[in-house]
FIMARDREN-850470 format. One record per residue (C-alpha): x, y, z. Coordinates in pm, whole numbers, plus 50000, padded with zeros to 5 digits. Layout:
BEGIN
XYZ
...
END
This chain:
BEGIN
466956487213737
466146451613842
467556421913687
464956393913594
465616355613530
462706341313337
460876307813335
458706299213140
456196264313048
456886259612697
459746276512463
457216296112225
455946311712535
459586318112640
460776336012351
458146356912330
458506372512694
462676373312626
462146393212318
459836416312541
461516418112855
464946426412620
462946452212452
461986469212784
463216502012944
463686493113336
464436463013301
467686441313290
466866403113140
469866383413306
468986349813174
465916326913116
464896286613084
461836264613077
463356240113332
464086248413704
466696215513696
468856238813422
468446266713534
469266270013914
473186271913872
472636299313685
470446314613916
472806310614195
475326328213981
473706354013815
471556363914148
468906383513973
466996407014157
463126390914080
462766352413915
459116353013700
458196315313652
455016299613564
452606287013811
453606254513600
457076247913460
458276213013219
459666193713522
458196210413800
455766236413968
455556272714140
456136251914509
459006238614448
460676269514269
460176288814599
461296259914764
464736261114587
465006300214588
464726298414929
468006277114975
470426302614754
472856324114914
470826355414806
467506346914744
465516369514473
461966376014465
459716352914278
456836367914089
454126341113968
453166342913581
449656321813596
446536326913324
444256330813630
443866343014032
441876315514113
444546289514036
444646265014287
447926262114373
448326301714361
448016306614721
450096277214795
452996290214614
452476328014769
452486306815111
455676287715039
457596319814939
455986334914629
455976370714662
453656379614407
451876373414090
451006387513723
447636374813574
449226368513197
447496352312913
450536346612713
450976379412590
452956397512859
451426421612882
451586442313221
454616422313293
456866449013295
455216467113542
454486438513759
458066431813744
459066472913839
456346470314117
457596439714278
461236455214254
459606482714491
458026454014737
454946460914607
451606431114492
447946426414471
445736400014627
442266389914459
439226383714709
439846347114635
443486347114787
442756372515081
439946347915204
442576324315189
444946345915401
442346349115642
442006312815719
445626310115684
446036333515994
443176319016134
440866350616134
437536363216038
436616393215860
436366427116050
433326443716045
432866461815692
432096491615859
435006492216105
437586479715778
435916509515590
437126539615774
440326556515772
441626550316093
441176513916058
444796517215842
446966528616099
445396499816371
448926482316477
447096462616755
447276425116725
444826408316506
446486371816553
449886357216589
451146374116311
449546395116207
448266432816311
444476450516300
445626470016032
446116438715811
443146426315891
440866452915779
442966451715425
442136414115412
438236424515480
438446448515221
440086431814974
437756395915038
434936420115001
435676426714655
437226462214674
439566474114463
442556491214491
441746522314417
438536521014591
440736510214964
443356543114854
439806568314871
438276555515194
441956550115360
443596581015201
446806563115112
448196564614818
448146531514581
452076524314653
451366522615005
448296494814966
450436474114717
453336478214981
451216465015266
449826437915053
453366423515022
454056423815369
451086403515437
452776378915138
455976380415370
453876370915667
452096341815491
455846330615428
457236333415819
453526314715889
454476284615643
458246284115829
456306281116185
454326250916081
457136231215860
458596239616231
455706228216383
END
């Protein structure tokens, strides 16, 4: 069962998810806030298993929340609550250390499942965000028909620095507009398996970001 610290823009917002999340089979609420400043000492403490914050928080935003996960002891995973995919600063966050995101309109709902899925190191990437990816890791699309067939899942050749063939093609796919379910029929992998690659891709976006603050 994982534990989940909550932050959230405004209060109403706040207690609305709480009263969910404490509601929920699967899921442990270990604390909650709408400001990062307040609440970090008692994320170092508590060291919950996943931290859900808005893209956008009272005194700061998504980047900076990574930022300061990043520097704990035992760092949880961060799950982005934003209204929309295309958010600007979306991919900047899942760069910076994000692992993954929830499209939520206030209601919260899916959350719980986003939250159980991300416990099992598992996300989703819009078209918008994997053509982001792409030009993160400095790539272009595979060929469509190449990304489309089976084998292309188990290519571990190198596509970049990072970053393998079979990565690549689940970029392609994914930029093309594909959904999930539509990668799991032409690569015969189960849906678990796509989510779980997806968030190793998130991972490498993060060991990218380290190599250029490097840089």
């Amino acid at each position: 069962m994982p534990t989940v610290y909550l932050l959230r823009l405004s209060e109403p917002m706040l207690q609305r998810t709480r009263s969910q999340l404490l509601q929920a089979a699967g899921i442990e609420l270990a604390g909650s806030g709408s400001h990062l400043t307040d609440a970090l000492d008692e994320i170092a403490t508590l060291a919950p298993d996943i931290v859900a914050s808005d893209l956008r928080l009272a005194d700061t935003h998504a980047m900076r929340v990574a930022h300061e996960l990043g520097r704990l002891p035992v760092r949880p995973q961060l799950l982005l609550l934003t209204p929309t995919a295309d958010d600007l600063q979306l991919f900047a966050a899942l760069s910076a250390g994000a692992n993954a995101y929830h499209v939520d309109n206030g209601s919260g709902a899916g959350l719980v499942e986003a939250l159980q899925r991300l416990h099992d190191r598992r996300a989703a990437f819009s078209p918008l965000l994997a053509r982001q990816a792409l030009a993160a890791f400095g790539i272009e699309r595979s060929p469509l028909a190449i990304a489309s067939l089976a084998p292309a899942a188990r290519d571990a050749s190198p596509a970049g620095r990072q970053i393998d063939q079979a990565s690549r093609h689940l970029l392609t796919l994914l930029a093309q507009g594909l959904l999930l379910a539509e990668i799991v029929t032409l690569w015969k992998l189960d849906l678990a398996e796509i989510e779980r690659r997806i968030w190793r891709v998130v991972r490498l976006l993060h060991v990218r970001s380290r190599e250029l603050l490097i840089a």
